[in-house]
C-alpha positions in Angstrom: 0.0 0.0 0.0 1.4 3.6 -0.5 3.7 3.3 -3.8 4.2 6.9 -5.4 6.1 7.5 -8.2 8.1 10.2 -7.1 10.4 10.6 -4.0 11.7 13.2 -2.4 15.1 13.1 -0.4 13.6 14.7 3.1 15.7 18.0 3.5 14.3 18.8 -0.2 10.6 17.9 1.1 10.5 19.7 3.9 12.1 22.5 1.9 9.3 22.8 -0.1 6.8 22.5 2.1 7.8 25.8 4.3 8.1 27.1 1.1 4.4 26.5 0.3 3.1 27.6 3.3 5.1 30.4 4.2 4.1 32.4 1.1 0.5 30.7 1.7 0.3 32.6 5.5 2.4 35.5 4.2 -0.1 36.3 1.6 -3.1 36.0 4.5 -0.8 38.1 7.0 -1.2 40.9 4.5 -4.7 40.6 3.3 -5.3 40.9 6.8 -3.0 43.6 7.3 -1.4 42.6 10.2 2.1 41.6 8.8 3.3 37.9 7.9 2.5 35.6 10.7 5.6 33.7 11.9 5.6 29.8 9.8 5.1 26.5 12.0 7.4 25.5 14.7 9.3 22.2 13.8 11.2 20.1 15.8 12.0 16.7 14.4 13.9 13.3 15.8 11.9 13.4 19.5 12.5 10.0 20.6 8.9 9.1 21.9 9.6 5.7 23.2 10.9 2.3 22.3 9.9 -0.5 20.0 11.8 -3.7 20.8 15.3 -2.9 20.7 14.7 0.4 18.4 14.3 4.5 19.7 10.7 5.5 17.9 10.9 9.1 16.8 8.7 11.4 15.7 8.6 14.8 14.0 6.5 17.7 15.5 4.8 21.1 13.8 2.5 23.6 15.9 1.4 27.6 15.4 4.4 29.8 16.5 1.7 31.9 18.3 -1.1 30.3 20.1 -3.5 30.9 23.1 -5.3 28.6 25.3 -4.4 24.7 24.4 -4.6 23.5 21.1 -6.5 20.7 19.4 -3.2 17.3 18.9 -3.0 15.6 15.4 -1.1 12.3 15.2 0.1 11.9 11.8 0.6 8.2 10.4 2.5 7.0 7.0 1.7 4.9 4.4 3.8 1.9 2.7 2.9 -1.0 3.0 3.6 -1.1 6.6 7.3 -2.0 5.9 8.4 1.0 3.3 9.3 4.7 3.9 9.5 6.8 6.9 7.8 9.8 8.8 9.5 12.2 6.3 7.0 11.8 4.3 3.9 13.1 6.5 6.5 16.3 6.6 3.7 18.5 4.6 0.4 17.1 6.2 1.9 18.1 9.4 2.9 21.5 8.6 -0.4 22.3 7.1 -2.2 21.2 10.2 0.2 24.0 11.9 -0.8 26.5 9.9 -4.5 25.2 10.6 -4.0 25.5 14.5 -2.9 21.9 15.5 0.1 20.6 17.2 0.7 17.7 14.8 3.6 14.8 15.2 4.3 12.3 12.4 5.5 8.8 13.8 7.7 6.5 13.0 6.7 2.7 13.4 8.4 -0.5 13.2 8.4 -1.8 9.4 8.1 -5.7 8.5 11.1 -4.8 5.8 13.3 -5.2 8.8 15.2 -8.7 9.2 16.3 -10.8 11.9 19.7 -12.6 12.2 17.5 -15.2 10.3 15.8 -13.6 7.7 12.4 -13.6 9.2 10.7 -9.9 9.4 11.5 -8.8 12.9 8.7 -6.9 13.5 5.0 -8.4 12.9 2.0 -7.6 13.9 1.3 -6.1 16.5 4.4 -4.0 17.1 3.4 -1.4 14.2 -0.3 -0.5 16.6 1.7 -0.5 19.9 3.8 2.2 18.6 1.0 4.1 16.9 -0.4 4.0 20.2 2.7 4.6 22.3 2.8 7.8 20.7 -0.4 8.8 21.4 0.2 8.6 24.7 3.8 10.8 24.1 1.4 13.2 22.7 -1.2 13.5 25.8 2.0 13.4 28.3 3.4 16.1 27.1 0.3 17.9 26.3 1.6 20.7 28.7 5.0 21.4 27.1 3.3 21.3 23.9 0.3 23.3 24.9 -2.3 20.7 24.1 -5.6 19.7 25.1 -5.0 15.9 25.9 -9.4 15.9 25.2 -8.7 16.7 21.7 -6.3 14.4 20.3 -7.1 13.3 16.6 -5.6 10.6 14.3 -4.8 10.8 10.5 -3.6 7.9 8.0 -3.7 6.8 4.6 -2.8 3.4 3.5 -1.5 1.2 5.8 -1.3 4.1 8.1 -4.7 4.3 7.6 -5.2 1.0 8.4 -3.2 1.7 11.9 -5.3 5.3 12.2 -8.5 2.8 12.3 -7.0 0.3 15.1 -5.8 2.7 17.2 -9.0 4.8 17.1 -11.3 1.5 17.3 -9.7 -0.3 19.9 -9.7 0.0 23.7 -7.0 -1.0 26.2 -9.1 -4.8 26.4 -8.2 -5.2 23.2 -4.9 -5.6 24.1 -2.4 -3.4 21.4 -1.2 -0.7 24.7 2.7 -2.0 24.1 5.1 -1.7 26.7 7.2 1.2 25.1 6.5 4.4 27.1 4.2 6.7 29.4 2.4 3.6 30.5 -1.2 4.2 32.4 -1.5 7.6 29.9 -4.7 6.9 27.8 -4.3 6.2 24.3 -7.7 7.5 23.3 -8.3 9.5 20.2 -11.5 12.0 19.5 -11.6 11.3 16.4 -10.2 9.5 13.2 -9.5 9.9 9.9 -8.2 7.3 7.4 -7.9 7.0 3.9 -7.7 4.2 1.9 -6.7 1.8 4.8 -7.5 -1.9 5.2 -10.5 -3.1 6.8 -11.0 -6.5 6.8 -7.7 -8.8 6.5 -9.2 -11.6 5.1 -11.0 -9.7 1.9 -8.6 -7.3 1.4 -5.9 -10.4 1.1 -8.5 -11.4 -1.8 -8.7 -8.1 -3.2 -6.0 -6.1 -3.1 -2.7 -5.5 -5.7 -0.5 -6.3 -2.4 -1.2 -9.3 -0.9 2.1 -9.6 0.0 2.7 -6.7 2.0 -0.1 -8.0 4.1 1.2 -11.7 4.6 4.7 -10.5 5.8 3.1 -8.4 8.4 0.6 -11.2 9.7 3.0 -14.6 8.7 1.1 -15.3 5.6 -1.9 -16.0 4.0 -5.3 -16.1 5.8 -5.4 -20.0 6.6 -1.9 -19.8 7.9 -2.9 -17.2 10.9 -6.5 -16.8 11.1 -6.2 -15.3 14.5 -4.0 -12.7 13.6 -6.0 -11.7 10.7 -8.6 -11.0 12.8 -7.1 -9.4 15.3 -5.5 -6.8 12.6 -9.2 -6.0 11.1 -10.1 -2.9 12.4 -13.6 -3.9 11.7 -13.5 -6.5 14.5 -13.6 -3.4 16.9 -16.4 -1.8 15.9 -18.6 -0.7 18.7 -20.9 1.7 19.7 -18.5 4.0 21.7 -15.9 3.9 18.4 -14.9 7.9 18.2 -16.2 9.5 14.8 -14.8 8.1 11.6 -14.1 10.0 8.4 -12.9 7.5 5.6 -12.0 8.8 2.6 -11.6 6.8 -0.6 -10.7 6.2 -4.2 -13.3 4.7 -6.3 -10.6 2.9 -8.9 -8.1 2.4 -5.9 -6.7 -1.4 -6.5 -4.4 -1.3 -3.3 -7.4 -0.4 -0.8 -10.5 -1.3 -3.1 -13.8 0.6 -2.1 -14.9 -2.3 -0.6 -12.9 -2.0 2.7 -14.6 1.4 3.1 -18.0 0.3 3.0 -17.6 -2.9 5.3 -16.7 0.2 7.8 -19.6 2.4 7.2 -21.6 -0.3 7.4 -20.4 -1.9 10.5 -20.4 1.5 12.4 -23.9 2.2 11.3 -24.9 -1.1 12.5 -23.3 -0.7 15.8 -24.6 3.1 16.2 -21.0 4.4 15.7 -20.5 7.7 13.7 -18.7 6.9 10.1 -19.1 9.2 7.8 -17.6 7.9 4.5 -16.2 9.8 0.8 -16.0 8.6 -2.6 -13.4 10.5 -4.5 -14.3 10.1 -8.2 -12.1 8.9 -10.1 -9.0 8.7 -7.5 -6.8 5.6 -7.0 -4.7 4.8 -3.8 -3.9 8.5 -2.7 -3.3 10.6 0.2 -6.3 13.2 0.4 -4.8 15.0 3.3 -5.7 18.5 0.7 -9.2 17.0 0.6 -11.8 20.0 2.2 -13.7 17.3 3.8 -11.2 16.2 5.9 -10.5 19.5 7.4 -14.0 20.2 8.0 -14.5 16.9 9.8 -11.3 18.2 12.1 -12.4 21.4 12.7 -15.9 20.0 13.6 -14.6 17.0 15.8 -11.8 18.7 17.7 -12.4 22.5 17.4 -16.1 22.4 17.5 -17.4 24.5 14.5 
């Protein structure tokens, strides 16, 4: 899941993206005629906690000026849950600063990783406990970071969508907490948004153009680990108290097929959970962080209006 065509070394990325949104605020600075605002605070590298015998970092972006505490964003990469790295989310997260959130993007341990062995050294579950763990980082330090640890949301596309759903669906039961920092902080989100993330294991196996990327994160195919196939199906955690979904998908995608997307919306309607769900015409596997609708579903879980 997650395969675009063009990459962009991170320095260069990030480049752009202050770029972009520094002539973007500098032009509303003087239509308001109050000067250029100051661009997003970055810090990047924050070692959050540990996965296994690896640091897990994250990158942060917030408002240089803010009062009162701010709504957190916890921003989560695609690839196939074994490719690429937090760099990537580097322009989500500073548009969410320019928007008014504190965001982070997280790393997560990959399945591309190897053991003495050969075998992938990180399975399933390790990629949700760090998702997780970092939600926690986020509400612990909502003080330093001046935000309101009731207003925490999550964003992913692909298999970070996938991990956006889990970690908003699932409840410390469910057993996916971790061991790798602040322990007893609540991992709770407000709200979720995911695009183009798997549903249902066993049918996306069936369905999608990457059946592989899925069997190295769960040991392989469906009949070989039905329990963990289950367990990675964010639709198994459906329930009435599920925080508001917005899912956002591709109507020609072939990695997440529309499919996945519907089994949600109809699972959470079922249950009484909130799911609101987008059909971008004509859109394959693609990160819609631009889309409007995403933004107002933000603004209207964690802001209010």
């Amino acid at each position: 899941m997650g395969f675009p065509s063009v990459f962009l070394h991170h320095a260069a990325l990030r480049a752009l993206c202050l770029l972009a949104g520094a002539a973007g605020l500098a032009l509303l600075g003087l239509a308001c005629g109050d000067g250029p605002p100051a661009p997003p605070v970055q810090e990047s590298g924050i070692v959050f906690g540990k996965g296994g015998d690896q640091d897990l970092k994250l990158d942060l972006a917030r408002p240089a000026r803010a009062k009162g505490r701010l709504p957190g964003l916890v921003w989560v990469f695609g690839g196939g849950w074994g490719f690429f790295d937090s760099t990537r989310a580097q322009c989500p997260i500073l548009t969410a600063a320019e928007k008014g959130y504190v965001a982070v993007t997280v790393d997560y341990r990959l399945t591309s990783a190897r053991d003495p062995a050969g075998k992938v050294k990180y399975p399933f579950p390790a990629q949700i406990q760090d998702v997780k763990c970092a939600i926690r980082w986020l509400r612990a330090h909502a003080d330093q970071y001046h935000v309101d640890p009731g207003r925490i949301g999550i964003v992913g596309w692909s298999s970070g969508g996938h991990l956006a759903l889990l970690a908003g669906l699932t409840e410390p039961g469910d057993g996916f907490e971790g061991d790798g920092g602040n322990p007893g902080v609540s991992s709770r989100v407000k709200a979720v948004v995911c695009s183009g993330g798997m549903v249902d294991a066993v049918s996306f196996h069936q369905h999608t153009n990457v059946p592989l990327r899925l069997e190295l994160l769960l040991g392989g195919p469906p009949q070989a680990a039905p329990v963990l196939y289950r367990a990675a199906s964010p639709r198994t955690y459906i329930r009435k108290s599920n925080p508001p979904v917005l899912f956002l998908q591709g109507d020609v995608d072939a990695s997440c097929p529309p499919a996945q997307a519907q089994l949600l919306k109809d699972g959470m309607d079922a249950a009484g959970a909130s799911c609101t769900l987008v059909i971008e015409k004509g859109q394959g596997h693609h990160d819609f962080y631009a889309e409007p609708a995403l933004w107002k579903f933000l603004e209207a879980q964690l802001k209010g209006g």
